[in-house]
N, C-alpha and C positions, 0 to 999 in steps of 0.2 A: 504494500500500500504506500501511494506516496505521501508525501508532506504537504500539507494546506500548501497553495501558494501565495497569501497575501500576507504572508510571515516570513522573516531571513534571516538569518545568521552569518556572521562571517569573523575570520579570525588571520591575524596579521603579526607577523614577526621582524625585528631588526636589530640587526648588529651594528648600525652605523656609529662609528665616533662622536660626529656632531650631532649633539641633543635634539635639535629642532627636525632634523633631517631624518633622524633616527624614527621620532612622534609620528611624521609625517609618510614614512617609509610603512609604517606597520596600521597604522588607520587607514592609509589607502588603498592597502592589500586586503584588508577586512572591510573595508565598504564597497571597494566593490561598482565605484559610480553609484551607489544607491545610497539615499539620504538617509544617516540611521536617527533613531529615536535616543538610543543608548548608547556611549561606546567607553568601554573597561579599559583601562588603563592601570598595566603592570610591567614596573618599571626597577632598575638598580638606583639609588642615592648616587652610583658614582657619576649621573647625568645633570648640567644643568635643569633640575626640572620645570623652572618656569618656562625655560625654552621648549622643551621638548613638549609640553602640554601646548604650546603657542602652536608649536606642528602639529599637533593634534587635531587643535581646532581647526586650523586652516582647511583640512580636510576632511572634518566632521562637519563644518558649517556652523552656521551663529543658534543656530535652534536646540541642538541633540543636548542631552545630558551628559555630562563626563564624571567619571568616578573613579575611583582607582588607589593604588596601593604600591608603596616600595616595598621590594621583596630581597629573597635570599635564592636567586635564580626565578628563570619565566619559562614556562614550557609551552607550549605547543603544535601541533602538525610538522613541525619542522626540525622538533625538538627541543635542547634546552638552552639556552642564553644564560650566560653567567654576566652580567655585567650591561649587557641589551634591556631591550623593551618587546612586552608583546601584548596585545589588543585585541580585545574584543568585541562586536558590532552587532546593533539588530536593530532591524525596522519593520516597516510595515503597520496597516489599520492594525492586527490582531493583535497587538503590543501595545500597552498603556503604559509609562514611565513616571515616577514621584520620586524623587531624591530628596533630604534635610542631611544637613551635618549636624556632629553636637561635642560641645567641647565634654573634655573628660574632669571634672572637679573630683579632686582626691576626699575631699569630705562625702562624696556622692557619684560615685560612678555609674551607680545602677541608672540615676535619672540620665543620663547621656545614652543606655540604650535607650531607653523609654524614648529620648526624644528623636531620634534617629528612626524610631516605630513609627514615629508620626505621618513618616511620609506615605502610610500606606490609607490615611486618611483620605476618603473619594473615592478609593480606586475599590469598583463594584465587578472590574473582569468574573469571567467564571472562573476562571485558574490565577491561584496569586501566589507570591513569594518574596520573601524580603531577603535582599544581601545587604550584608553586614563589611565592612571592611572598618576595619580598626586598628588602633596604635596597637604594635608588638611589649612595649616597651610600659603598659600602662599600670602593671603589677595588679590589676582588678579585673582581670580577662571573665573569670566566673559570675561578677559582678554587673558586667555589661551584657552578657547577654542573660542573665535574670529578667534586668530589665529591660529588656526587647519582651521578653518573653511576657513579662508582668504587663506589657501593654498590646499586644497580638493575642496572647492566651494561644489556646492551642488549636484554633481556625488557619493561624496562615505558618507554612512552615518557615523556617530560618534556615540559612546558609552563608558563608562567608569564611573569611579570614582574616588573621591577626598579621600586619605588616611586619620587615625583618631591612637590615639595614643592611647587608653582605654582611654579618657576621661581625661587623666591629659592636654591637649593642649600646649602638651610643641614641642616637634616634630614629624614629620609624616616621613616615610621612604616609598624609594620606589626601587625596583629589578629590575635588568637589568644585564643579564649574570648569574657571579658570584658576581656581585656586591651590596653593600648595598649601596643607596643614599640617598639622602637627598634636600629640597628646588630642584626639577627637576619632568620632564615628560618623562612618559617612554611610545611610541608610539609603538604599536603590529598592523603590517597592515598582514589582514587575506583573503586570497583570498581562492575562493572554489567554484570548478565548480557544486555544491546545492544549494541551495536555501539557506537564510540567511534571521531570522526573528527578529523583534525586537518588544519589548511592552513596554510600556510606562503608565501608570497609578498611581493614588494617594490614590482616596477613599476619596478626601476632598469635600465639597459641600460649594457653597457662601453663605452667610448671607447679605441680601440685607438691604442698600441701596447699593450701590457702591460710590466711590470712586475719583477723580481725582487727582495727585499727580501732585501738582502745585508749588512744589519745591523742588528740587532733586539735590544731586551730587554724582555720583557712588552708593554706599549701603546708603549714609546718604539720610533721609526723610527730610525735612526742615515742607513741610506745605502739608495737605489735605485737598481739597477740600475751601482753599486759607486762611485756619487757622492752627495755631501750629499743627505741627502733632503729639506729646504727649499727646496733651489739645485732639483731637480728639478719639486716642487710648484710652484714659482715660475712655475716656462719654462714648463710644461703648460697652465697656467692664464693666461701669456702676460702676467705681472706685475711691476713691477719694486718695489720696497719692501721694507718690514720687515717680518716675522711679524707681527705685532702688526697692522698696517695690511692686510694679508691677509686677518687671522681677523675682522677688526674691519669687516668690507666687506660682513658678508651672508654670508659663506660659513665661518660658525662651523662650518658642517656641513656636511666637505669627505666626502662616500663614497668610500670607498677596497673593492673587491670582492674578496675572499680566493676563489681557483679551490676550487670543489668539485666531486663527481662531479653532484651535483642542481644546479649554478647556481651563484653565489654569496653567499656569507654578509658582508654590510655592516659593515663598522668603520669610526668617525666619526672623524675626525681633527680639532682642535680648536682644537691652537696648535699654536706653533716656539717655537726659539732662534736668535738672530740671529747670536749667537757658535758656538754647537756645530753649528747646521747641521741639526739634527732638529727630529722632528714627531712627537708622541704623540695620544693620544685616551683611551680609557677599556676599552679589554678588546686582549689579546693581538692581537698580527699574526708571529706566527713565522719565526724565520728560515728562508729558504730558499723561502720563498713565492710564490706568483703573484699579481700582483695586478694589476689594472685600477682608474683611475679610473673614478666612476661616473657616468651622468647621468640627468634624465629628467625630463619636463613633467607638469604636470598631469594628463592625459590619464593618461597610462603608469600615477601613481602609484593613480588611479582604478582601471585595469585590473586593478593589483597584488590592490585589495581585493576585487577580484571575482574573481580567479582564486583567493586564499586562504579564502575561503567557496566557490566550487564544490568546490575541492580537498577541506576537508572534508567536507561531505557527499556528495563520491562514494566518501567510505568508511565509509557507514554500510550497506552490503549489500542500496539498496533502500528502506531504511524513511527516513519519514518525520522531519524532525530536530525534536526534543523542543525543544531551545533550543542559544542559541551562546554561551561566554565568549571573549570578544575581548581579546586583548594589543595595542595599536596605539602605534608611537613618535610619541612627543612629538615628533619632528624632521619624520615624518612631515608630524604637524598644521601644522607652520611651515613647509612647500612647499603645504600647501594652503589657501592664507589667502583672504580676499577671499570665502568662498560656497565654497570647496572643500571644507573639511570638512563640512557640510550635502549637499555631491553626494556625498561618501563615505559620509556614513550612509546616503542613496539608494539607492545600489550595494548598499548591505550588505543592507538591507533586500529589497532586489529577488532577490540573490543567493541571499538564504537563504529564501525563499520565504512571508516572511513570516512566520516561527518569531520568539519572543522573543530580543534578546541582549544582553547587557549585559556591560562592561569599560572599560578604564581607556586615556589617554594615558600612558605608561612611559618610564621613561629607557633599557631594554634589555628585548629580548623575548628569553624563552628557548622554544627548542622544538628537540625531540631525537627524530627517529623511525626514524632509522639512521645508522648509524655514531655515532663517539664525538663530535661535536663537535654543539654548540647552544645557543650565543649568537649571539644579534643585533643589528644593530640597522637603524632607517630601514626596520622590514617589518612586514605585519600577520599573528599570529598566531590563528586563531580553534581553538574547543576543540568540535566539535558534538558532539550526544548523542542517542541516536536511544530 
């Protein structure tokens, strides 16, 4: 069956030096001569960005929405850009677009999702969805999308990413308009009378026994299974040393699996304290929780991306997929070094049948398509669109 045709998709990649050129080089490829409504914009920090948005627009026109995110690599049909840009575009009547930014107040993070929800205010499509793209760097990842979620409830699903700087962890940027921002959420509510698919998947597998997290506050672990939680990380991993010398070994990116009904949801653990005995990471682990370590090879992490691109479009009801936006973790990319991220865009490609898709390496994927909770990380999130 084919694809409506008054719906389009397209997606555009560049390696160019010059910022403007670069913008300009990857929005033209992705539009396509056709006016888009939307167009995604994921970029490295090491670009002039207000230039390179300037090439954007140039080629997106005075009208379309621009949104977008610095990243820690940009993937798409062509593969991965380390240091590039890559875009992505949709027009067409069957597409409704709303964007709002919202600064992030450390006294209140939660209201900056809520307010970025807003944009989905109007939009009455028969198919909806809100992406989220947001600061890497905001220490309240869990918090932000609460409240997205405190104001959607669980009628429109969520999807997005947490921005990443190449790896220096100093700032994250994120596009809105013409604008380059910073510490903020930029909400894109996407309405479209097609079908709208989402997948979700890791490739990670538990390592039994499991786990009870007997004391917690936000991302710090205090105790497991009702002893030090460092002293426990230690034994399991069969270690004898310092935190520091631990985290410092290759396994900056310890997965830790929170039980859910669908599987489970990855929190990265990161460091310790040698004195207190704990171990935090970057987004909530609650108390009273199940958790498993996680593990898993190349192979698995591969599978992951291919079971989260079928899973998408086997809920597009049949049709054909217009294109794909891809959230994929940065952490991800650093289990598949050596040629493994090149077999991952393989996969993707394969999986999706040859449809365009373009998105970003992330420091946290959000995706929410039941129940309340939808942070991640170490999974790949793809957005199809049929």
């Amino acid at each position: 069956m084919q694809s409506i045709p008054h719906r389009w998709f397209g997606a555009g990649q560049s390696s160019a030096a010059d910022s403007a050129k670069a913008g300009a080089e990857a929005t033209a490829e992705a539009i396509g001569g056709r006016t888009p409504k939307a167009v995604l914009v994921f970029c490295s920090v090491a670009h002039d960005l207000p230039a390179l948005l300037a090439g954007v627009r140039e080629q997106a026109g005075p009208d379309a929405a621009i949104v977008g995110s610095s990243t820690m690599g940009e993937i798409g049909n062509a593969g991965l850009t380390v240091g590039g840009v890559a875009v992505a575009a949709l027009g067409g009547d069957g597409f409704t677009v709303h964007t709002r930014a919202a600064h992030i107040h450390e006294s209140d993070p939660r209201a900056a999702g809520a307010a970025a929800a807003e944009s989905l205010r109007g939009l009455h499509d028969d198919h909806k969805v809100l992406i989220l793209l947001c600061d890497g760097l905001t220490g309240h990842p869990h918090d932000i999308v609460r409240g997205a979620y405190s104001s959607v409830g669980a009628t429109v699903p969520l999807v997005g990413g947490f921005g990443a700087d190449d790896r220096k962890f100093e700032r994250t940027y994120q596009f809105h308009g013409d604008e380059v921002l910073t510490n903020s959420v930029v909400g894109l509510a996407l309405g479209s009378d097609g079908p709208i698919g989402i997948g979700v998947a890791h490739g990670w597998r538990r390592k039994e026994p499991p786990m009870i997290v007997s004391k917690s506050h936000g991302a710090h672990i205090f105790e497991l299974d009702g002893e030090p939680a460092l002293d426990v990380l230690l034994r399991r991993n069969n270690f004898t040393g310092t935190a520091d010398e631990f985290f410092d070994l290759g396994r900056s990116l310890q997965p830790l699996g929170l039980s859910r009904r669908n599987g489970e949801d990855i929190r990265v653990i990161h460091a310790g304290d040698d004195e207190a005995r704990s171990v935090w990471g970057t987004a909530d682990v609650p108390h009273g929780a199940l958790v498993w370590l996680m593990e898993a090879d190349r192979q698995a992490l591969l599978d992951g991306a291919t079971w989260s691109c079928t899973e998408a479009l086997a809920r597009l009801d049949g049709l054909s997929p217009l294109g794909v936006i891809a959230f994929d973790c940065a952490g991800r990319r650093a289990g598949l070094m050596d040629g493994g991220v090149d077999e991952e865009m393989a996969v993707m490609r394969d999986a999706l049948k040859g449809a365009p898709f373009a998105g970003f390496y992330t420091s946290g994927e959000i995706a929410r398509v039941r129940g309340a909770s939808g942070l991640h990380h170490l999974t790949l999130v793809t957005l199809a669109l049929a």
